[in-house]
Residue, then its C-alpha position, 0 to 999 in steps of 0.5 A: x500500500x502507498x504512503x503518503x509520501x507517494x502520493x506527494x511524487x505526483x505532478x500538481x496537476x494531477x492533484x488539481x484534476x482529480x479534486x476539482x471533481x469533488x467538493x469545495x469542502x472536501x477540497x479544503x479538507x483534502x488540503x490538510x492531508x499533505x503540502x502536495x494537496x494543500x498547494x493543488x487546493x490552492x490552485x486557480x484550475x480547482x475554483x474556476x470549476x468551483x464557481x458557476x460557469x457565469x459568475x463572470x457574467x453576474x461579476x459584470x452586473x455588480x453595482x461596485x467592481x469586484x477585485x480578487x487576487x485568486x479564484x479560491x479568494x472570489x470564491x470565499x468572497x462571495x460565500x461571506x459577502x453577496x454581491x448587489x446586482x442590477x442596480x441593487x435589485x439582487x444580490x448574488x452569493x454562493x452556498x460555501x459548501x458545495x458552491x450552489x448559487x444564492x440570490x436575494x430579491x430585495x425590497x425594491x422588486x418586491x411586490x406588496x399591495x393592501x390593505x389586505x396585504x399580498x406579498x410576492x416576488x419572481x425570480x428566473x429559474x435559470x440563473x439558479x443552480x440546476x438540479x438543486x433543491x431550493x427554499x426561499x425565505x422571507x427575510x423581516x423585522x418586526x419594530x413594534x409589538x404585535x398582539x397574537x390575537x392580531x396575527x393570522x397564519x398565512x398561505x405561501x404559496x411557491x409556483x414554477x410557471x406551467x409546473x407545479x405548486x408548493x403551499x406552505x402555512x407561515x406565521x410571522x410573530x417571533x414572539x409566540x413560542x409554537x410549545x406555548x399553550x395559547x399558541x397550540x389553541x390558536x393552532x387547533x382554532x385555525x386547523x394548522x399543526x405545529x409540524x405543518x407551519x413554518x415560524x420566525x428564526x432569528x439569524x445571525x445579522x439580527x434579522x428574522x427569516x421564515x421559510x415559504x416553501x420549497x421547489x426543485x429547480x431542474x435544468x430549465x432554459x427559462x421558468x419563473x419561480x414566484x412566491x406569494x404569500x397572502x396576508x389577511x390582516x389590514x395594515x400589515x406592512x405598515x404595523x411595525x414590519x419592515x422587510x429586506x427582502x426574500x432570499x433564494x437558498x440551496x436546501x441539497x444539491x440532488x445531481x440529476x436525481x429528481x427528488x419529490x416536490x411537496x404536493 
């Protein structure tokens, strides 16, 4: 059996091309095992596989010039720091593990009308990543006080033009704990399960996010995606919520397998 000494007799980019067939995290543990992988790790061949093959193109669409000294450096880049495209309209990151594309609608695309509020967005399935399994998320705050018997759950619904749908229960008080026992009546009175709705989590940059659905996002030339979550409250958006935006995020990457898509 070879040591790991032999592996270390083989030209660099040898290594560089049997990596860039794996992941970016199994890449950045491979770099651990000897200087060999680690400097075959570093190489500008494996990140360029790595990023999407139009990151050059959505690179062209920043608001501010993008400046890297290394692919692996773009790469992390954009994995800790979304760009704003188009004006601003979109931000663009990537899913560090496994390099899956992440874009955010923000605010300004956002469509949302009352008094009885719909909330809604689109996004052009192409310019995801293909065979992966997505979420979006609505990303809020909430500035003021808002009562429990004033709240109402809402159906989001996620629809891929001409294919199928995904409905999804939301409720947006972070404040009302799903275990609490004047949230299970609540439940039981609107006929939702605690296991059915998706609730409030706060993040890391102190913002709240709900899930509102799912979709599995094949190879398509050009399908829209849409969100829409219908509120049946007055005054929604005016009563102390303020929204950044709804954030399309990779749950899996499936390869060419296709999984099921919630009915």
């Amino acid at each position: 059996m070879g040591t790991m000494g032999d592996f270390d007799l083989l030209p660099e980019d040898c290594f560089a091309h049997v990596i860039s067939f794996t992941s970016p995290r199994h890449a950045c543990i491979l770099s651990l095992l000897s200087s060999s992988f680690r400097s075959a790790v570093d190489s500008d061949a494996i990140w360029e596989r790595f990023l999407p093959s139009d990151y050059a193109s959505l690179l062209s669409r920043a608001v501010q010039p993008v400046e890297y000294a290394s692919k692996k450096e773009l790469y992390l880049r954009l994995c800790d720091h979304p760009l704003q495209i188009d004006g601003g309209k979109l931000s663009f990151g990537l899913e560090k593990s496994t390099g899956a594309k992440c874009f955010m609608i923000t605010a300004c695309k956002m469509n949302m009308s009352g008094p009885y509020t719909q909330i809604s967005g689109s996004i052009d399935s192409k310019i995801l990543s293909s065979h992966t399994i997505y979420a979006p998320y609505l990303i809020f705050k909430t500035t003021e006080a808002v009562q429990l018997e004033e709240m109402r759950f809402r159906l989001s619904t996620v629809t891929i033009s001409g294919l199928s749908k995904c409905k999804q229960s939301v409720f947006f008080n972070p404040r009302c704990n799903p275990t609490e026992r004047k949230c299970r009546l609540y439940l039981c009175e609107t006929g939702n399960h605690t296991s059915d709705v998706k609730w409030p989590k706060t993040r890391t940059d102190g913002w709240m996010e709900v899930e509102m659905g799912k979709f599995y996002n094949e190879n398509w030339e050009d399908r829209e995606v849409e969100i829409t979550s219908r509120v049946i409250i007055k005054n929604f958006i005016t009563a102390g919520n303020v929204f950044l935006g709804i954030e399309f995020r990779p749950k899996m990457a499936v390869g060419n397998v296709r999984p099921w898509m919630c009915a």
